[in-house]
C-alpha positions as CSV (number, residue, x, y, z in Angstrom):
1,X,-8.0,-9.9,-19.6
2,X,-6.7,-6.5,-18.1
3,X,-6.7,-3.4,-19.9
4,X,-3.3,-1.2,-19.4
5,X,-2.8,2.2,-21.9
6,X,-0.2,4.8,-21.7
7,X,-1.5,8.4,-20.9
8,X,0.5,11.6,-20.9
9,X,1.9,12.1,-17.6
10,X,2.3,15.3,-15.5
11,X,6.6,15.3,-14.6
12,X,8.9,17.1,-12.7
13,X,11.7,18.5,-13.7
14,X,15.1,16.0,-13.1
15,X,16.2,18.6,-10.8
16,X,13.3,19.3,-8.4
17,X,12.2,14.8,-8.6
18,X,13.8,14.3,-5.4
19,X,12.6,17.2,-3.4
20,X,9.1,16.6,-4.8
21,X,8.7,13.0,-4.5
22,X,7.2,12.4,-1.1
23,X,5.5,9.4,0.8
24,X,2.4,8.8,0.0
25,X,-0.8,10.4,2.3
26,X,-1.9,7.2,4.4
27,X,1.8,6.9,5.9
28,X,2.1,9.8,7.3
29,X,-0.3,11.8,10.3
30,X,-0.5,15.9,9.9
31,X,2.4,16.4,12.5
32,X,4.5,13.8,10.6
33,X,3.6,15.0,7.4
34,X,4.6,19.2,8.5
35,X,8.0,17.9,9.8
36,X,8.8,15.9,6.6
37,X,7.8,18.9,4.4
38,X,9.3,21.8,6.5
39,X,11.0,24.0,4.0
40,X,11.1,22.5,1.2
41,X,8.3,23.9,-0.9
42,X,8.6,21.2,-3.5
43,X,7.4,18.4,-1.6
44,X,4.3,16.8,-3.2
45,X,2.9,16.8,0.6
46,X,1.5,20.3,0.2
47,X,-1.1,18.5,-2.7
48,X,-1.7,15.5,-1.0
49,X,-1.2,16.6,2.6
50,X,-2.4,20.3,2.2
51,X,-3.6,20.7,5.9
52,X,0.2,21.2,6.7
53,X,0.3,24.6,5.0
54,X,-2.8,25.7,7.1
55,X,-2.6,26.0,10.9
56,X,-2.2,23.2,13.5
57,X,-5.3,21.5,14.7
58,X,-7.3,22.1,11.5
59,X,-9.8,19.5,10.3
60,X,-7.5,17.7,7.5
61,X,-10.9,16.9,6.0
62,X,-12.3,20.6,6.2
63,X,-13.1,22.5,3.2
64,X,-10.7,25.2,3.5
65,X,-8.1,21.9,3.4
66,X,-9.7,20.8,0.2
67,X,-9.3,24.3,-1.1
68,X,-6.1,24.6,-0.5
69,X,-5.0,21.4,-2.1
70,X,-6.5,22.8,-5.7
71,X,-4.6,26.0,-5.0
72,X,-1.7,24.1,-3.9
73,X,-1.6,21.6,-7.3
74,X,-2.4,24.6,-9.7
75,X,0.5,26.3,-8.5
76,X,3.3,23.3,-8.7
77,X,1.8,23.1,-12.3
78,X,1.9,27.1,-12.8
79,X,5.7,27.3,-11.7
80,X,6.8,24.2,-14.1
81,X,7.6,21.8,-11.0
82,X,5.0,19.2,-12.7
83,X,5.2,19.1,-16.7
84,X,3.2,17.3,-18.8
85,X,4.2,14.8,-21.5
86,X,3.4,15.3,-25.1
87,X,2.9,12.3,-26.1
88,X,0.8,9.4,-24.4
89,X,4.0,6.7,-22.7
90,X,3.7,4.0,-20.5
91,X,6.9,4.1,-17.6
92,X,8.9,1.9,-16.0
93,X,9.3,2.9,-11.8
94,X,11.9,0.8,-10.1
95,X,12.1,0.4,-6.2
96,X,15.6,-0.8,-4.6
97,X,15.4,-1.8,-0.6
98,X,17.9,-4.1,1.1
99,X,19.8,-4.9,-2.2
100,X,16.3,-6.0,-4.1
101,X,15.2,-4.3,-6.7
102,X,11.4,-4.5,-8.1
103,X,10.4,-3.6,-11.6
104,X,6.6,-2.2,-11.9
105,X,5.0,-0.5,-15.3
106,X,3.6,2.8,-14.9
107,X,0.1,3.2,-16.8
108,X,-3.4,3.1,-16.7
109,X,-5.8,0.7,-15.6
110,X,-10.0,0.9,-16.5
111,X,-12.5,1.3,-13.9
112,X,-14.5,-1.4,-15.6
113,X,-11.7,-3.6,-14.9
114,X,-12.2,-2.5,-11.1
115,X,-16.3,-2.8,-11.3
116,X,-16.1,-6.7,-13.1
117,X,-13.5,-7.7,-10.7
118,X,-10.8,-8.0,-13.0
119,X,-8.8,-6.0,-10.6
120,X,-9.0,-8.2,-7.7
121,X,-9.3,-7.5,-3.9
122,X,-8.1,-8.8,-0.3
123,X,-9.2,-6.1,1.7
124,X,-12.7,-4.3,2.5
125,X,-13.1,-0.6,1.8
126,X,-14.2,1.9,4.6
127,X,-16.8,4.4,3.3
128,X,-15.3,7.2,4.8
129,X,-11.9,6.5,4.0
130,X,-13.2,6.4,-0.1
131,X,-14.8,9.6,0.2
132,X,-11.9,11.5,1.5
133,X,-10.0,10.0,-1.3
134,X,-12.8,10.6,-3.6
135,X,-12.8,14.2,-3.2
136,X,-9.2,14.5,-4.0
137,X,-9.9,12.9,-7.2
138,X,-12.2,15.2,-8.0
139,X,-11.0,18.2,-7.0
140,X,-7.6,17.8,-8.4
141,X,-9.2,16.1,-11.4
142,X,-6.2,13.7,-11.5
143,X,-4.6,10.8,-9.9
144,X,-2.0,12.4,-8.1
145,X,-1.1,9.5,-5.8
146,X,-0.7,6.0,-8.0
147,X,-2.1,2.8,-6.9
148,X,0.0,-0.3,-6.1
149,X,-1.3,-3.5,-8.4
150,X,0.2,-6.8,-9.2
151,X,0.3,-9.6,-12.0
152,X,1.3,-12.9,-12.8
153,X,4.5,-12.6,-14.0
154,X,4.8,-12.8,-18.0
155,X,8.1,-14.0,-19.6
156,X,7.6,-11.1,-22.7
157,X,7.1,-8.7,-20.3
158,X,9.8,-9.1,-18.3
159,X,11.7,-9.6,-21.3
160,X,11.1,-6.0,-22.7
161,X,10.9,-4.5,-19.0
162,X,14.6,-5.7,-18.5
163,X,15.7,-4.7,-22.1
164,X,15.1,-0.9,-21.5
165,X,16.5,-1.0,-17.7
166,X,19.8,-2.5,-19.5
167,X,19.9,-0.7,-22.7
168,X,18.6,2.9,-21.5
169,X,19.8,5.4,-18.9
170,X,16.8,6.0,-15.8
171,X,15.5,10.1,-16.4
172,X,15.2,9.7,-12.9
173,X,18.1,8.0,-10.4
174,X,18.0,9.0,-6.6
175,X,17.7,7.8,-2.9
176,X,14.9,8.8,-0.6
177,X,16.2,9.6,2.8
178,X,14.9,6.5,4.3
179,X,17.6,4.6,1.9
180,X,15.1,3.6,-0.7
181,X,16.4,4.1,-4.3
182,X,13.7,4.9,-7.1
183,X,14.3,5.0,-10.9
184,X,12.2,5.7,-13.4
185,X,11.6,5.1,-17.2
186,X,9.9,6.5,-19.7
187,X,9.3,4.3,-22.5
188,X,9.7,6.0,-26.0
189,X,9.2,3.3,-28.3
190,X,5.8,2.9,-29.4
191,X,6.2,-0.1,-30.8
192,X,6.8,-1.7,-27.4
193,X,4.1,0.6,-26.0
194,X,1.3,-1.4,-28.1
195,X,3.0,-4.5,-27.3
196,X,2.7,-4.3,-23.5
197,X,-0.7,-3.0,-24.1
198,X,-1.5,-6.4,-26.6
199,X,0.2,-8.9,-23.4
200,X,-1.9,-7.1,-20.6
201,X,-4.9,-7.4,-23.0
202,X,-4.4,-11.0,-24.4
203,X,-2.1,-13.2,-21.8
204,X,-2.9,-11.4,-18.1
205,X,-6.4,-13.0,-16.7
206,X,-6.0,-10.4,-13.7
207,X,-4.6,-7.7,-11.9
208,X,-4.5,-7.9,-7.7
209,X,-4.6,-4.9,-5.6
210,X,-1.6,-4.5,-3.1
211,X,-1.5,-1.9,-1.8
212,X,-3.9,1.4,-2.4
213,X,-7.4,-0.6,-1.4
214,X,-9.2,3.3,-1.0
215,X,-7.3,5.0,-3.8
216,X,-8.1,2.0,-6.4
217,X,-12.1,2.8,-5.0
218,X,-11.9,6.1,-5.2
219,X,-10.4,6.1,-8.3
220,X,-12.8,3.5,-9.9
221,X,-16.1,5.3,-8.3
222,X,-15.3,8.8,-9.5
223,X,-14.7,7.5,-13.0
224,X,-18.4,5.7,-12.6
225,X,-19.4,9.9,-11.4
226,X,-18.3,11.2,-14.4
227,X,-19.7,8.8,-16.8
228,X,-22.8,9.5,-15.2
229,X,-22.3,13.5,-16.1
230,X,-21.5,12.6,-19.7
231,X,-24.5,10.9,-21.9
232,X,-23.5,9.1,-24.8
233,X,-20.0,8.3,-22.7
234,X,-17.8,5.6,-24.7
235,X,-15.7,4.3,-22.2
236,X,-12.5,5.1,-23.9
237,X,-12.7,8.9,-22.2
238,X,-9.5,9.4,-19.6
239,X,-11.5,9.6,-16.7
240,X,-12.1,5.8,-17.6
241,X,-8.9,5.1,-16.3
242,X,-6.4,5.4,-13.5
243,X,-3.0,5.7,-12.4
244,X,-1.4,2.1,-11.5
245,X,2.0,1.0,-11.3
246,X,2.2,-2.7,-12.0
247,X,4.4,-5.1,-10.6
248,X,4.9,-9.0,-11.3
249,X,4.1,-11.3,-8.5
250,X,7.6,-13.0,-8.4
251,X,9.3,-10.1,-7.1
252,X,7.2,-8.7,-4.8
253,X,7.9,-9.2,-1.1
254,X,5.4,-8.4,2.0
255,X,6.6,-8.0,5.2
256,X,5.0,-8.8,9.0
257,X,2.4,-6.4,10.3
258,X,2.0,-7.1,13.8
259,X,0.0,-6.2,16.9
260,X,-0.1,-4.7,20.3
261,X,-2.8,-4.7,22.7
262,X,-3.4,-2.4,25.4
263,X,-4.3,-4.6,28.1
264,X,-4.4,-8.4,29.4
265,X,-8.5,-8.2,30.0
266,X,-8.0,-8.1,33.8
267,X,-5.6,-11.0,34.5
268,X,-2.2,-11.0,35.1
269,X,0.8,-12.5,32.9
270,X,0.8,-15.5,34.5
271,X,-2.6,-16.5,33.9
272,X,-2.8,-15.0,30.4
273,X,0.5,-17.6,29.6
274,X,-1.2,-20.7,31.0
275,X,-4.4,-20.0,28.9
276,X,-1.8,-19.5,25.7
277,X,-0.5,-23.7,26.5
278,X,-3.6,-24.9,25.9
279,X,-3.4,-24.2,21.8
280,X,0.7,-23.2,21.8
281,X,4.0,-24.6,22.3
282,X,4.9,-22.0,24.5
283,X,8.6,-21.4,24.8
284,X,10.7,-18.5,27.0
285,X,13.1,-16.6,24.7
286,X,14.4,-13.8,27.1
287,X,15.6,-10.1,26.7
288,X,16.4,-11.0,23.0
289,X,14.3,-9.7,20.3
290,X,12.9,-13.2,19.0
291,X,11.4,-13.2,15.1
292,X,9.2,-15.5,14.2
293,X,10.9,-18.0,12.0
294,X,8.2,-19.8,10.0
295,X,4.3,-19.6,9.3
296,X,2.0,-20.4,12.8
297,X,5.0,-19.4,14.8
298,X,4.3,-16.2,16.4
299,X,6.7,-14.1,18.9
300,X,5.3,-12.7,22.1
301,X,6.5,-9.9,24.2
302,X,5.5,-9.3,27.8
303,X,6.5,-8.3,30.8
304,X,10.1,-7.9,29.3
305,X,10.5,-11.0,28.2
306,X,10.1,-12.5,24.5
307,X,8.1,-15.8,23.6
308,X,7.8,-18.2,20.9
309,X,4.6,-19.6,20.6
310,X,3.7,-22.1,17.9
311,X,0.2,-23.1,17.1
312,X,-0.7,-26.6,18.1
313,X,-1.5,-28.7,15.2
314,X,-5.5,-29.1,14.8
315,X,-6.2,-25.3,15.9
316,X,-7.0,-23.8,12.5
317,X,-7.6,-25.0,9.6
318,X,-5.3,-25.7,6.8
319,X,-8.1,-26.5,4.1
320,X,-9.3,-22.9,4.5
321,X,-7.3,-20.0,3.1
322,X,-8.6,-17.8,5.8
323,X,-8.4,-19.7,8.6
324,X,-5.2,-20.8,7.7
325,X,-3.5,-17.0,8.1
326,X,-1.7,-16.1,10.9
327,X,-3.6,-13.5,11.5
328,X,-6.9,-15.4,11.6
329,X,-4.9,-17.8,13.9
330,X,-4.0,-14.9,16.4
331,X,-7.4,-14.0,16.5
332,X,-9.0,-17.1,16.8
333,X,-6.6,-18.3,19.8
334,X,-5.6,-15.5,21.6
335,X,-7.0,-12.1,20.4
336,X,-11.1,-13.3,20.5
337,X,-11.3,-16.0,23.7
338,X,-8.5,-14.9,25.8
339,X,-8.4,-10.6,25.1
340,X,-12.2,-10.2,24.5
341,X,-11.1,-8.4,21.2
342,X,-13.8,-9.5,18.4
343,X,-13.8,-6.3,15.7
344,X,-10.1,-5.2,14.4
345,X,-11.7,-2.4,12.4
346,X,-13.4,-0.7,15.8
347,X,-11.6,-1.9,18.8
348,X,-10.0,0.9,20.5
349,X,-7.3,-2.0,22.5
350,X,-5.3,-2.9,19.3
351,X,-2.9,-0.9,17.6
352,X,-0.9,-2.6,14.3
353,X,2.4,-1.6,13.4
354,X,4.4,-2.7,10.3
355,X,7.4,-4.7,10.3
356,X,9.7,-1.5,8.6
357,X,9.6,-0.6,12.1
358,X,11.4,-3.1,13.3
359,X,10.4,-5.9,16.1
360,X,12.2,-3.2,18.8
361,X,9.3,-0.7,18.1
362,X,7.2,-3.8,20.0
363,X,9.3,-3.6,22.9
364,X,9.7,0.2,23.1
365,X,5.3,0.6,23.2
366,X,5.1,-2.4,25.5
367,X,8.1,-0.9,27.6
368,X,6.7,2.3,27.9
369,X,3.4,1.4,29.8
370,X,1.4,2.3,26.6
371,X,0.9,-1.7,25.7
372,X,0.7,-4.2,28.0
373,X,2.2,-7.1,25.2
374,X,2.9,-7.3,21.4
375,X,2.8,-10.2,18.8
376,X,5.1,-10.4,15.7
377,X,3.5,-12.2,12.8
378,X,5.5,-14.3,9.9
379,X,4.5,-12.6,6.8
380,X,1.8,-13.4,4.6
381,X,3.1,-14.5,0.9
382,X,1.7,-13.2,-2.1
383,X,0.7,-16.6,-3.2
384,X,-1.4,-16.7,-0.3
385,X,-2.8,-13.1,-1.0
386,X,-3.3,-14.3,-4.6
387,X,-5.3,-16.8,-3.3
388,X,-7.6,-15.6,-1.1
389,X,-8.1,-13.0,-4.0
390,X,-8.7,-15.3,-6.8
391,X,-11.2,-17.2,-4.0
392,X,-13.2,-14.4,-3.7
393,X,-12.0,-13.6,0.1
394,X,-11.4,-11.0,1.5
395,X,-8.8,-11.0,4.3
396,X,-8.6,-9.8,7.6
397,X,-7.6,-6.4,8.6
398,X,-4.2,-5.3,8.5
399,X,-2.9,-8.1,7.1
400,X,-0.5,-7.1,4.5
401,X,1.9,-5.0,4.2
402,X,4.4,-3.7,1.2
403,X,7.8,-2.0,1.4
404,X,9.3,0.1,-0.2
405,X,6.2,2.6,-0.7
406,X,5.4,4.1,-3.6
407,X,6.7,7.2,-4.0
408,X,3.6,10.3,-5.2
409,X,4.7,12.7,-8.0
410,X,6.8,11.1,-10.2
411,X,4.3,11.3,-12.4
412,X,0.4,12.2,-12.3
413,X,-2.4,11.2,-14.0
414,X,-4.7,13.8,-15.5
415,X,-8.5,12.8,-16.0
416,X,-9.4,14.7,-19.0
């Protein structure tokens, strides 16, 4: 079952939540991250991004970046722009996109939890990627960026999620510039505190990672660090645990991630389209942007022209719940035998972009002569990423991906 506890979070003031919440670190480059920030001091991007306050060019994982980013958090916590709570709470952070609105619980989950594969994966780690994150972690000694989990939905939980969010005013209520609204909870009432805590404990087998694959690591392995500093540890210390926000499966949405590649592998569009009959209905769509409209139907733009192409029954496998993704598909039909393209991780002629974007961001990198054509996935459903994670798969990269984002600093996790 899946340990959740309440921990006393670090705040911001109502007045500064807005300026301060930012987008989390992996969405953003250095240059991206400097315009975003530009003057406004408040922005939680000087902590998680701190190479912006340095000057252009510099190593984001040098040490003077890493210095900077204690200076950096000390000082929002010196000037009163991140407050901690008295009292250990759980929260209640609320995303609204499109006219949706998801509901996830703000606590902590345990590292053993992580370790005994409670906390369940669909994605492979790189090593690099955790150390960077890693050293965060333990410089900051906090969570200052939360992790993005799922759960099976639980009837009692929604029950008392959806009491406080009717009965109870948000302490915080705004609307990120990219049209997102976020509001946040704190819950007060200890009583339903240790009841939340009971139904994780007693009625939810498992918690899924979403989004946060390197944080959750980095998280769970500097924990494992400490313990190793501290004889006689008990496992109930606070570097034990880790910042999650936890939403239920049911209303969670993922949306396409899709791919461009840089080149045909020395043939020209017309012989790259008569390999793609062979394992496709293959069907013209024109200047239009065509979307994909179901799964194994893909959309295909080149040479200024948009495709449907649907796999041809008997070219993957439906029995397996990897070979069965779209993804896999893509790469099995086009991307390995037809591009040459075997690694995803390392190849240097495949760029991903995620459906936010739009399907005209395809069209814009293929029209611009930096990508010679792009695919549009369907997206992948969470019963399917529940799945392959509950089967002990892991799948392939750049599969998933979650919107709205999780916005860092509305509330951090302190480890001791």
């Amino acid at each position: 079952m899946s340990i959740l506890k309440p921990f006393r979070g670090l705040r911001p003031p109502v007045n500064l939540v807005k300026q301060l919440a930012s987008r989390p670190y992996d969405v953003l480059n250095s240059d991206e991250a400097r315009v975003e920030a530009d003057g406004n001091p408040y922005s939680l991007l000087h902590v998680t991004k701190a190479e912006i306050d340095l000057p252009k060019g510099i190593d984001e994982h040098s040490q003077e970046v890493y210095d900077k980013v204690v200076e950096n958090f000390a000082s929002f916590r010196q000037k009163g722009w991140l407050v901690q709570d008295n009292e250990e709470k759980l929260y209640i952070y609320a995303q609204t996109m499109d006219g949706r609105t998801q509901y996830g619980i703000v606590g902590c989950t345990h590292i053993d939890d992580y370790f005994n594969n409670h906390i369940k994966k669909h994605e492979l780690t790189r090593k690099d990627k955790e150390e960077d994150r890693m050293i965060h972690v333990r410089i900051t000694n906090a969570n200052v960026e939360p992790v993005f989990f799922s759960y099976p939905a639980h009837p009692e939980v929604d029950a008392l999620v959806t009491a406080i969010v009717h009965n109870e005013a948000p302490i915080y209520d705004f609307v990120s510039d990219d049209g997102f609204g976020h509001h946040f909870w704190v819950i007060n009432d200890t009583k339903v505190i240790k009841r939340l805590v009971e139904l994780f404990e007693k009625e939810i087998p498992s918690l899924y990672v979403a989004d946060g694959h390197h944080r959750t690591a980095a998280a769970a392995l500097v924990g494992l660090e400490k313990r190793k500093n501290k004889p006689g540890f008990t496992g109930k210390e606070e570097f034990n645990y880790f910042m999650s926000v936890l939403f239920p499966d049911n209303q969670l949405k993922i949306i396409d991630y899709n791919r461009l590649v840089k080149d045909l592998n020395g043939q020209d569009a017309t012989s790259f389209i008569e390999k793609l009959v062979n394992v496709f209905d293959v069907e013209k769509k024109g200047k239009e942007i065509y979307k994909p409209s179901k799964l194994h139907n893909f959309s295909m733009y080149l040479g200024g022209e948009w495709y449907s192409l649907t796999a041809k029954p008997g070219t993957y496998d439906d029995s397996d719940p990897i070979g069965v993704l779209d993804v896999t598909i893509l790469s099995n039909l086009i991307l390995d035998p037809v591009l040459d393209i075997k690694d995803l991780r390392t190849s240097k002629r495949i760029d991903f972009v995620g459906g936010i974007r739009g399907l005209g961001e395809l069209s814009k990198r293929v029209d611009n002569g930096d990508n010679k054509a792009a695919f549009a996935l369907y997206p992948v459903s969470m019963k399917q990423l529940i799945n392959i994670a509950d089967s002990g798969n892991i799948m392939p990269p750049k599969t998933t991906w979650f919107e709205p984002k999780l916005r860092s600093g509305l509330v951090v996790h302190l480890l001791d």
